[in-house]
DRENMILO-63046 format. One record per residue (C-alpha): residue in one letter; chain; y, z, x. Coordinates in steps of 0.1 Angstrom, whole numbers. Example, Ala and Ser with C-alpha at 12.3 -4.5 7.8 and 13.67 -1.06 7.14 Angstrom:
2
{atom 'a','A',{-45,78,123}}
{atom 's','A',{-11,71,137}}
//
This chain:
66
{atom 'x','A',{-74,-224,-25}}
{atom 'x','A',{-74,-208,14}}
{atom 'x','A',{-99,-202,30}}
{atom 'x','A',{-100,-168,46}}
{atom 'x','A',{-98,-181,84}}
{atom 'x','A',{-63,-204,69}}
{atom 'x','A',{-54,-169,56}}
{atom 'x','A',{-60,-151,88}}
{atom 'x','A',{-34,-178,105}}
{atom 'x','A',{-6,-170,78}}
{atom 'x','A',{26,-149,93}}
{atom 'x','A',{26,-110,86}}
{atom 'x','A',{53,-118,66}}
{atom 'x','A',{32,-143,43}}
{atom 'x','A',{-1,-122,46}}
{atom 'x','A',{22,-91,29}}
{atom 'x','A',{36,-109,2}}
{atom 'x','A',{2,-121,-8}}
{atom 'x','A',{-13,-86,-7}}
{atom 'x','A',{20,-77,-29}}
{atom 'x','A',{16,-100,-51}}
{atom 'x','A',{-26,-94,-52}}
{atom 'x','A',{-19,-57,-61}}
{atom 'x','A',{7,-63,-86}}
{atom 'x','A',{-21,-88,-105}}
{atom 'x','A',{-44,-58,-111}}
{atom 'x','A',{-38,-41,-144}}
{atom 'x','A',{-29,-5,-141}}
{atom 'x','A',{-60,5,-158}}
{atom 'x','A',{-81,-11,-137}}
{atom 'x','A',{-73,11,-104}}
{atom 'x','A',{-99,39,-103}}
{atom 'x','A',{-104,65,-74}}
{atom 'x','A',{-127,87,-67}}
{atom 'x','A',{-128,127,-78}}
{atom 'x','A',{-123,133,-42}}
{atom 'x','A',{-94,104,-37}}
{atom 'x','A',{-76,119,-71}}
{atom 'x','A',{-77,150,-50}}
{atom 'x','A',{-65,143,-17}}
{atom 'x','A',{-34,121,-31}}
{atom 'x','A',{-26,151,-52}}
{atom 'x','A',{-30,175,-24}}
{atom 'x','A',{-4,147,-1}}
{atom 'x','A',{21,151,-28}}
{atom 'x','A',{22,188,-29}}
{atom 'x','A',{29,183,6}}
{atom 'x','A',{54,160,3}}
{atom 'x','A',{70,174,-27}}
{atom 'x','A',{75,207,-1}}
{atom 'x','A',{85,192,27}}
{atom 'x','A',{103,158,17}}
{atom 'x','A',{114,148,52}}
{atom 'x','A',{80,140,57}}
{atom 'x','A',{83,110,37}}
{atom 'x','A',{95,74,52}}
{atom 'x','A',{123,56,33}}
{atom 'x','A',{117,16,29}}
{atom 'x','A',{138,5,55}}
{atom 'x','A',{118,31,78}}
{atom 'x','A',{84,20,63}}
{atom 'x','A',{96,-19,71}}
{atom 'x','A',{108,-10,104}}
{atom 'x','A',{73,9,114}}
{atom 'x','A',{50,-25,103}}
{atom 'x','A',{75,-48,118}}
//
Protein backbone atom coordinates (compact mmCIF):
# COMPACT_ATOMS: atom_id res chain seq x y z
CA UNK A 1 0.00 0.00 0.00
CA UNK A 2 1.17 3.95 -0.53
CA UNK A 3 2.19 5.74 1.72
CA UNK A 4 0.52 9.13 1.95
CA UNK A 5 3.91 11.14 1.03
CA UNK A 6 4.19 8.37 -2.37
CA UNK A 7 0.48 9.50 -2.79
CA UNK A 8 1.23 13.20 -2.55
CA UNK A 9 3.84 12.59 -5.55
CA UNK A 10 1.10 10.92 -7.80
CA UNK A 11 -0.12 13.17 -11.08
CA UNK A 12 -3.53 15.13 -10.59
CA UNK A 13 -4.60 12.84 -12.98
CA UNK A 14 -3.82 9.68 -10.79
CA UNK A 15 -4.68 11.44 -7.38
CA UNK A 16 -8.45 12.05 -9.11
CA UNK A 17 -8.94 8.69 -10.27
CA UNK A 18 -8.07 7.35 -6.88
CA UNK A 19 -10.49 9.81 -5.06
CA UNK A 20 -13.15 8.47 -7.86
CA UNK A 21 -12.60 5.34 -7.33
CA UNK A 22 -12.44 5.97 -3.10
CA UNK A 23 -15.89 7.53 -3.38
CA UNK A 24 -17.50 5.04 -5.55
CA UNK A 25 -16.34 2.19 -2.74
CA UNK A 26 -18.55 3.81 -0.09
CA UNK A 27 -22.04 2.31 0.00
CA UNK A 28 -24.70 4.77 -0.63
CA UNK A 29 -26.05 4.31 2.81
CA UNK A 30 -23.12 5.03 4.39
CA UNK A 31 -22.82 8.94 3.29
CA UNK A 32 -24.54 11.01 6.06
CA UNK A 33 -24.61 14.92 6.34
CA UNK A 34 -25.51 16.97 8.75
CA UNK A 35 -29.20 18.71 9.29
CA UNK A 36 -27.52 21.79 8.33
CA UNK A 37 -25.45 20.20 5.13
CA UNK A 38 -29.02 18.43 4.02
CA UNK A 39 -30.05 22.01 4.10
CA UNK A 40 -27.71 24.01 2.36
CA UNK A 41 -27.43 21.28 -0.74
CA UNK A 42 -31.13 21.59 -0.92
CA UNK A 43 -31.16 25.24 -0.76
CA UNK A 44 -28.08 25.08 -3.88
CA UNK A 45 -30.40 23.10 -5.89
CA UNK A 46 -33.39 25.39 -5.66
CA UNK A 47 -30.87 27.73 -6.94
CA UNK A 48 -29.75 25.82 -9.51
CA UNK A 49 -32.95 24.39 -10.47
CA UNK A 50 -33.93 28.41 -11.12
CA UNK A 51 -31.21 29.52 -12.69
CA UNK A 52 -29.57 26.46 -14.58
CA UNK A 53 -26.84 28.52 -16.34
CA UNK A 54 -25.28 28.61 -13.08
CA UNK A 55 -24.35 25.07 -13.32
CA UNK A 56 -20.84 23.83 -15.16
CA UNK A 57 -21.14 21.02 -17.78
CA UNK A 58 -18.20 18.25 -17.42
CA UNK A 59 -16.14 19.36 -20.02
CA UNK A 60 -16.35 22.93 -18.16
CA UNK A 61 -15.82 21.34 -14.76
CA UNK A 62 -12.57 19.29 -16.40
CA UNK A 63 -11.38 22.38 -17.95
CA UNK A 64 -11.62 24.53 -14.50
CA UNK A 65 -9.32 21.77 -12.37
CA UNK A 66 -7.12 21.24 -15.32
Amino acid sequence: MSTGAELTKLPVADKLALIDALWASIPEAEITASDAQWQEAQSRLRELMANPSLGLTYEQLKARLG
